[in-house]
C-alpha positions as CSV (number, residue, x, y, z in Angstrom):
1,X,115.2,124.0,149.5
2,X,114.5,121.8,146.4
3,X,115.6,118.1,146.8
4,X,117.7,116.7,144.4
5,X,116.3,112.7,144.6
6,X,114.4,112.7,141.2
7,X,116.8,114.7,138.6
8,X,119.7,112.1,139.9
9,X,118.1,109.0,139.2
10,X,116.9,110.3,135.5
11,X,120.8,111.8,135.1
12,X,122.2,108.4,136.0
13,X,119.7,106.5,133.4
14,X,121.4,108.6,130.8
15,X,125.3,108.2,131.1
16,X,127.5,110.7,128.6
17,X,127.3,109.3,125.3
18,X,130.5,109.7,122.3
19,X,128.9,112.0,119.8
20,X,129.0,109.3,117.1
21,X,126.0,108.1,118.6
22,X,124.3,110.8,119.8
23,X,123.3,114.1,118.1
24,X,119.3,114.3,118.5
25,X,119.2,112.0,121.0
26,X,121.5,113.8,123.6
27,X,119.7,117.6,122.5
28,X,116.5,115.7,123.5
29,X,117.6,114.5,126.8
30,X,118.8,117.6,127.8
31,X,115.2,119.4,127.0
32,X,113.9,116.7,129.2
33,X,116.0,117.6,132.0
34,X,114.9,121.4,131.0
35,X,111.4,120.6,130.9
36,X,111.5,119.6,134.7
37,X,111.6,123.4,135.2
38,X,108.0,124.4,135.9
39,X,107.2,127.4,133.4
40,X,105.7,131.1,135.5
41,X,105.0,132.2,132.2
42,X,101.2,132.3,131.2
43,X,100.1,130.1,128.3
44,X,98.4,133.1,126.1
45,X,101.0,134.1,124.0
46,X,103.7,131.9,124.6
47,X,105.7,131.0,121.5
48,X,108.9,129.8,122.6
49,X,108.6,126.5,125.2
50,X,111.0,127.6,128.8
51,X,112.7,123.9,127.8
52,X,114.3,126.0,124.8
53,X,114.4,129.0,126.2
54,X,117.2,127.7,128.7
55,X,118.9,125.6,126.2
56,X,119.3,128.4,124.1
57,X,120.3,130.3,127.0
58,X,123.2,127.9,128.0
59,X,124.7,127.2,124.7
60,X,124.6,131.3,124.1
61,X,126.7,131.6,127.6
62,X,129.2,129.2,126.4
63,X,130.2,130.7,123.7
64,X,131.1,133.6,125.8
65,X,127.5,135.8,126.2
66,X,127.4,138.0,129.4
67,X,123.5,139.9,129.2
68,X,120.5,139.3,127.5
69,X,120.9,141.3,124.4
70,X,123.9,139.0,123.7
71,X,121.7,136.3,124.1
72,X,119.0,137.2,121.5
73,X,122.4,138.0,119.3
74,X,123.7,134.4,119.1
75,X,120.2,133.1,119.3
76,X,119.5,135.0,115.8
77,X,123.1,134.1,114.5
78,X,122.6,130.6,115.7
79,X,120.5,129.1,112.4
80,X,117.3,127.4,112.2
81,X,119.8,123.3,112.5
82,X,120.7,124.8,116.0
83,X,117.8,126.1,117.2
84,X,115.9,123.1,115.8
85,X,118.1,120.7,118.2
86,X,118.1,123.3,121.2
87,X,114.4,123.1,120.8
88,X,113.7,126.3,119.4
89,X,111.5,125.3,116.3
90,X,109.9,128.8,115.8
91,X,113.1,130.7,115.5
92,X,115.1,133.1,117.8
93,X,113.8,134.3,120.7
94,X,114.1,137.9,121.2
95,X,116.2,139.4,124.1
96,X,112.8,140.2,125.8
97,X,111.6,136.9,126.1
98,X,114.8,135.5,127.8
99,X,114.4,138.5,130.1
100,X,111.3,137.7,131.3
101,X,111.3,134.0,131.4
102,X,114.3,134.0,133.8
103,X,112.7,136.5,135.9
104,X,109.9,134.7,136.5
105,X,111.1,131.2,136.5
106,X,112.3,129.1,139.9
107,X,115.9,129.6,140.3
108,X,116.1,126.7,143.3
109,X,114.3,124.4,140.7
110,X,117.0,125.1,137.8
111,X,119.6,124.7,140.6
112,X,118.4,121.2,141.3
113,X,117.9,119.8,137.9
114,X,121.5,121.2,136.5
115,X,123.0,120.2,139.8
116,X,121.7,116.5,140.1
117,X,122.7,116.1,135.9
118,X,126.7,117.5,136.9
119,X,127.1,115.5,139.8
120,X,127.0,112.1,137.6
121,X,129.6,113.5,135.5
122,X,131.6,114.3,138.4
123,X,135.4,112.6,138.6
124,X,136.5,111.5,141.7
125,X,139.8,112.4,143.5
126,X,142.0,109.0,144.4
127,X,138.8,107.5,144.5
128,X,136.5,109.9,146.6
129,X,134.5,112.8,145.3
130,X,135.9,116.3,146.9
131,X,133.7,118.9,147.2
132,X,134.8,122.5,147.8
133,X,132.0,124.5,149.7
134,X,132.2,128.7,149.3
135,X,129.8,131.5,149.0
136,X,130.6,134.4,146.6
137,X,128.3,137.8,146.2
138,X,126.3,138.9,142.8
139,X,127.6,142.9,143.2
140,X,126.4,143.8,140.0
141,X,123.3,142.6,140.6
142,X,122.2,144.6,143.9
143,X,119.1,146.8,143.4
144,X,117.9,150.3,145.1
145,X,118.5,150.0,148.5
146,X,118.3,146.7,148.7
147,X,121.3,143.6,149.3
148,X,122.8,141.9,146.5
149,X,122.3,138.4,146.1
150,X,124.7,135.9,147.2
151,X,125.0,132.3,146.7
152,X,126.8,129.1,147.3
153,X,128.0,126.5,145.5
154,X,129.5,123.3,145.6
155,X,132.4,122.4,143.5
156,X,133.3,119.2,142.5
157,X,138.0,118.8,142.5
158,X,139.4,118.4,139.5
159,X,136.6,118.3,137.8
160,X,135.9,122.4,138.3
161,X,131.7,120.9,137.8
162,X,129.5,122.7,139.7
163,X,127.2,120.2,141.6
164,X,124.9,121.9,143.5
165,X,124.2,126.5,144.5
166,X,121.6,127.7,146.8
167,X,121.1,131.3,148.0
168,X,121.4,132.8,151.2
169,X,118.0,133.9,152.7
170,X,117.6,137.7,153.5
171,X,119.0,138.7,156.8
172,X,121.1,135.2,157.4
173,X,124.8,134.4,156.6
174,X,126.5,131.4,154.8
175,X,126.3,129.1,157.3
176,X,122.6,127.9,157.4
177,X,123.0,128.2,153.5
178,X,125.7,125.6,153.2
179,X,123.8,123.2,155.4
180,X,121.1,123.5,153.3
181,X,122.8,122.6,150.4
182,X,124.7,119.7,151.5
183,X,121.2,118.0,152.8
184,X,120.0,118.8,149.2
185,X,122.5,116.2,147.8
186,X,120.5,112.6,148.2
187,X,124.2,110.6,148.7
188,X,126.8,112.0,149.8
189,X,128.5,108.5,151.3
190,X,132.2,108.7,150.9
191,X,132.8,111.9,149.6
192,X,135.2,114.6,151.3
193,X,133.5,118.2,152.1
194,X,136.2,121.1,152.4
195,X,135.0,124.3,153.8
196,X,136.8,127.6,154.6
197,X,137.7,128.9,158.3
198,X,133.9,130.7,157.8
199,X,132.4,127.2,158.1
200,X,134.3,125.6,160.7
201,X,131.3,124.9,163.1
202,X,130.5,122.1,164.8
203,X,126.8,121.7,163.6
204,X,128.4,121.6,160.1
205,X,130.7,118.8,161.5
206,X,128.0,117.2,162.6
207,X,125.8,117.2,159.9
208,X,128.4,116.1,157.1
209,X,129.4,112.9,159.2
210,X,126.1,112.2,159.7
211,X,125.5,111.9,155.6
212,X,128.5,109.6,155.7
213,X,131.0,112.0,154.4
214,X,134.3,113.2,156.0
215,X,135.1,116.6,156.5
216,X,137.7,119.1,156.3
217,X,137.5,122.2,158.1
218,X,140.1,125.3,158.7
219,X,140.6,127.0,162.3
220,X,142.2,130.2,162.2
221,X,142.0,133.6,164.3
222,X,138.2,133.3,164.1
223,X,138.4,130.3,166.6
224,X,141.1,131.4,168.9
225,X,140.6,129.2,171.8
226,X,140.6,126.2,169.3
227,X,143.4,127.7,167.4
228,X,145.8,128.4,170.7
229,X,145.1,124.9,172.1
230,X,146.3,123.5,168.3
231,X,149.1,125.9,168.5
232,X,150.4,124.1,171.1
233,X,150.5,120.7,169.9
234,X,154.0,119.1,170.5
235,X,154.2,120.2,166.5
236,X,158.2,119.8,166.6
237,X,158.2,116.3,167.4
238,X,155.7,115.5,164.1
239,X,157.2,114.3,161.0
240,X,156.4,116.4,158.1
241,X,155.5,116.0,154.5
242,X,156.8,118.8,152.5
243,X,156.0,120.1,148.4
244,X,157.6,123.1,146.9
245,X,155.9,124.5,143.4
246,X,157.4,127.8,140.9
247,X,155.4,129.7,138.7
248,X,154.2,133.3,138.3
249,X,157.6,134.3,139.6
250,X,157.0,132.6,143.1
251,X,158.3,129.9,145.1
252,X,156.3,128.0,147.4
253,X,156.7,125.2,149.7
254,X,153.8,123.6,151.7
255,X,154.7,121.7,155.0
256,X,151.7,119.7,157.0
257,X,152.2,117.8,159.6
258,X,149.2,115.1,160.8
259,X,148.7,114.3,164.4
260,X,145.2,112.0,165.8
261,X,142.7,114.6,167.2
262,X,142.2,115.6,170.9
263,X,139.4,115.0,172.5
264,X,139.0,118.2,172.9
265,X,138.5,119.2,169.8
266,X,134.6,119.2,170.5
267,X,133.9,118.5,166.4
268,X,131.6,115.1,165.7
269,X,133.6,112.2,164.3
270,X,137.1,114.3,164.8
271,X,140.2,112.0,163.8
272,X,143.0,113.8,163.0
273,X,144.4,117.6,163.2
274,X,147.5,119.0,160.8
275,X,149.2,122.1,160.8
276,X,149.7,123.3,157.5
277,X,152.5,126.1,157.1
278,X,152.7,127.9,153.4
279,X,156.5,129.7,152.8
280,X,155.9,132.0,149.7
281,X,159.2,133.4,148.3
282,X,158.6,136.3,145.6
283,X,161.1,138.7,144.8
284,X,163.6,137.6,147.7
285,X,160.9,138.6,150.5
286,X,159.6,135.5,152.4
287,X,156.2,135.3,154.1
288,X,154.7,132.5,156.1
289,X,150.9,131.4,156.5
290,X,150.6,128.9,159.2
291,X,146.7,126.9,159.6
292,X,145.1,124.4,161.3
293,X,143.1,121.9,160.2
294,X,140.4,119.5,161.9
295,X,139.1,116.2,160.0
296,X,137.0,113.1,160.1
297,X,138.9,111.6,157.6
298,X,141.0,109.2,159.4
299,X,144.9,108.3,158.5
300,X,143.8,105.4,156.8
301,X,141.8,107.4,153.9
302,X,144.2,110.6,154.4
303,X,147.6,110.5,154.8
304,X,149.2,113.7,155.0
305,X,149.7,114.1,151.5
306,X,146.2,113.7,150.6
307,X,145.1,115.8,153.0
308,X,147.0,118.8,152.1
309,X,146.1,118.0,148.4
310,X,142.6,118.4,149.8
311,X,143.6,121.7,151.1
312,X,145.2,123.3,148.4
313,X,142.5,122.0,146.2
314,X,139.6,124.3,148.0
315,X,140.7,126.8,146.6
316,X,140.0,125.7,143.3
317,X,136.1,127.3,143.8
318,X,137.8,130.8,143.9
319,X,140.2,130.7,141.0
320,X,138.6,128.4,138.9
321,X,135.0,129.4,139.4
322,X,134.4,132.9,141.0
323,X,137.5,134.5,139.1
324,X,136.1,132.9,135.9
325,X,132.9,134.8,136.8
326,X,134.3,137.5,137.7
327,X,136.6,138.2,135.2
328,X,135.7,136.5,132.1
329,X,131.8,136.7,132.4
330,X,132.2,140.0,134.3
331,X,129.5,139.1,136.7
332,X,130.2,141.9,139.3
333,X,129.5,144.3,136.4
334,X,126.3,143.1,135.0
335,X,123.1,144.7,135.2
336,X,121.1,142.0,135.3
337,X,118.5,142.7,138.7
338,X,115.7,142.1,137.7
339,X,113.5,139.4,140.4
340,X,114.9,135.6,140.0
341,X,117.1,136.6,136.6
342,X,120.2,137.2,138.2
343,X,120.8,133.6,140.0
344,X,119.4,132.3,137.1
345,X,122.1,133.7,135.1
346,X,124.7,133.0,137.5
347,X,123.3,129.2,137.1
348,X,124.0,128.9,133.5
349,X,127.7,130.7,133.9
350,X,128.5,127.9,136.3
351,X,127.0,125.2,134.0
352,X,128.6,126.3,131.4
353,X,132.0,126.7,133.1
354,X,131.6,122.9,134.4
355,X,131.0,121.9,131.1
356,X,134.1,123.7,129.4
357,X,135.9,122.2,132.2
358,X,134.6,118.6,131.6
359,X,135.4,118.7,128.2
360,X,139.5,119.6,128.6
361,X,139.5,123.1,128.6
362,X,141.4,124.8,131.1
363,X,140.9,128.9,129.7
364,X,137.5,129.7,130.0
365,X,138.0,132.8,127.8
366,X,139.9,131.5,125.2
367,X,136.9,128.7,125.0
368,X,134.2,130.9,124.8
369,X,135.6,132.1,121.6
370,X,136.4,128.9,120.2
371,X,132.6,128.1,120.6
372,X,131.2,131.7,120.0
373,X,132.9,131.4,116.2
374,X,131.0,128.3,115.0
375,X,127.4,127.6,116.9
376,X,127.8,123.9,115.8
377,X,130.5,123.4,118.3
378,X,128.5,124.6,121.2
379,X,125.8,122.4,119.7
380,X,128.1,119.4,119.6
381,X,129.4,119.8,123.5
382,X,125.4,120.2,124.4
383,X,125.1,116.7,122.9
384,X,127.7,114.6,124.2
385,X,128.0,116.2,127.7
């Protein structure tokens, strides 16, 4: 599992710069960042440094490319002023070459350097950093016989900034992976992990409030022992904090109530437990969710309010970054399988993402094309992310 100690400190000695004084500058820093991806390729007959290879690579993916031919497409379209800054100063690649060189290249590497660079960039939540932790399978991407890849990432709130993906080892589940990829973050002091019902273990407990972070973890049917000894909380005697939001012809209203933890609970650091019911009202017909929830955050950093803003705002890494995938990059559909090529591409769709989100833009689609009809555009985000 590659650290992420060394990309950090150089992301932090270059804070985001306005674009009035940038241009060159920025485009460099970002091949330096690039360049700290060791290059499989052999030197005989290389014309095209990895460094621009992937720079070319992530600007063609903003503006909205889903395979490798589309790549070589906006890297000819591109012109020599925007391949010069990406790096590329002997012209377009061909498809080929980006085929081959993330193929080859190390996908846990790229993960690291792109991961450590987002995570400065990352806004905080009422003053903590919330990360969403989730897995999410690469279906287009499974070969003969074989398993399809799947990774996890860590998704900064609010932000929608990827900060971190590592892939599930052959033969294991998601659990070991997201262990792995929260000891990959160097600090992770004050921030606030939320995890699905998947992920409610107590190593996981452990391990998070041992980084200094808090935790907030979902027990349903999986845990059932857990979940009837909640259930039976003295719930009705709780106040409760209530929220009610329309939209897409729905009406729904989100009650928690907080209560301290039970010794019982058996998770590391456990402070407080909430029951979190979610009424949905669609068309007249009324259905009810009811969770609960286990945290290290005490009442103090998380009243109830907070806490089931933390909640809601998990689910942020499905709509706003495996959707996007899905739907808008078509991931599931691609036919890219060929050795490291399809994290690799799944790595610059979630950069890219992050970095359409950072800049204001809330429809991925709609910003692909704004960038895919002018390359200076994506040239200018590039340089002042």
């Amino acid at each position: 599992m590659e650290v992420l100690t060394l990309t950090i400190a150089a992301a932090r000695a270059h804070p985001p710069m306005t674009f009035s004084c940038v241009s060159a500058a920025r485009g460099q820093y970002l091949l330096d960042l690039l360049a700290q991806v060791p290059d499989p390729r052999r030197r005989r007959g290389r014309r095209h440094t990895l460094a621009s290879v992937l720079a070319v690579g992530i600007a063609a993916v903003v503006a909205g490319s889903r395979s490798f031919t589309a790549i070589g497409q906006w890297a000819a379209d591109a012109g020599d002023q925007v391949l010069d800054a990406l790096g590329a100063t002997r012209g377009a690649a061909e498809e080929s070459t980006f085929r081959r060189a993330f193929a080859a290249l190390d996908a846990g590497r790229l993960d690291a350097v792109l991961g450590a660079w987002l995570w400065t960039r990352a806004v905080r939540v009422s003053g903590r950093l919330v990360i969403a932790v989730d897995g999410k399978t690469v279906r287009g991407a499974k070969r003969e016989g074989g398993k399809a890849p799947h990774l996890v990432a860590a998704l900064a709130h609010g932000a929608g900034a990827v900060l971190g993906q590592v892939a599930v080892a052959a033969r294991s589940n998601e659990i070991p992976a997201v262990r792995d990829l929260l000891r990959a973050f160097t600090d992770l002091t004050g921030a606030v992990i939320t995890m699905d019902a998947f992920h409610t273990q107590t190593g996981t407990a452990e391990l998070v409030v041992g980084r200094g972070a808090d935790y907030v973890m979902t027990v349903k049917g999986n845990m059932p022992g857990l979940y009837r000894r909640l259930k039976k909380l003295p719930w009705a005697q709780i106040p409760a904090v209530s929220t009610v939001t329309t939209g897409h012809g729905r009406r729904t209203r989100r009650t928690i109530k907080v209560a301290s933890a039970p010794a019982w609970t058996g998770f590391t650091g456990a402070a407080q437990v909430a029951q979190l019911r979610r009424t949905v009202t669609r068309r007249g017909k009324k259905t009810v969710e009811v969770v609960y929830l286990v945290t290290s955050a005490d009442g103090r950093a998380s009243d109830p309010a907070t806490l089931a803003s933390w909640v809601r705002g998990h689910w942020h890494i499905e709509n706003r970054l495996h959707w996007v995938r899905d739907v808008t990059y078509q991931e599931d559909k691609s036919l890219v399988r060929t050795g490291n090529a399809p994290r690799v591409m799944t790595t610059l769709r979630n950069l890219a993402i992050s970095l359409l989100r950072l800049d204001g833009h809330h429809n991925i689609a709609a910003a692909n094309r704004h960038h895919a009809r002018d390359p200076q555009r994506t040239l200018a985000l590039l340089q002042t992310a």
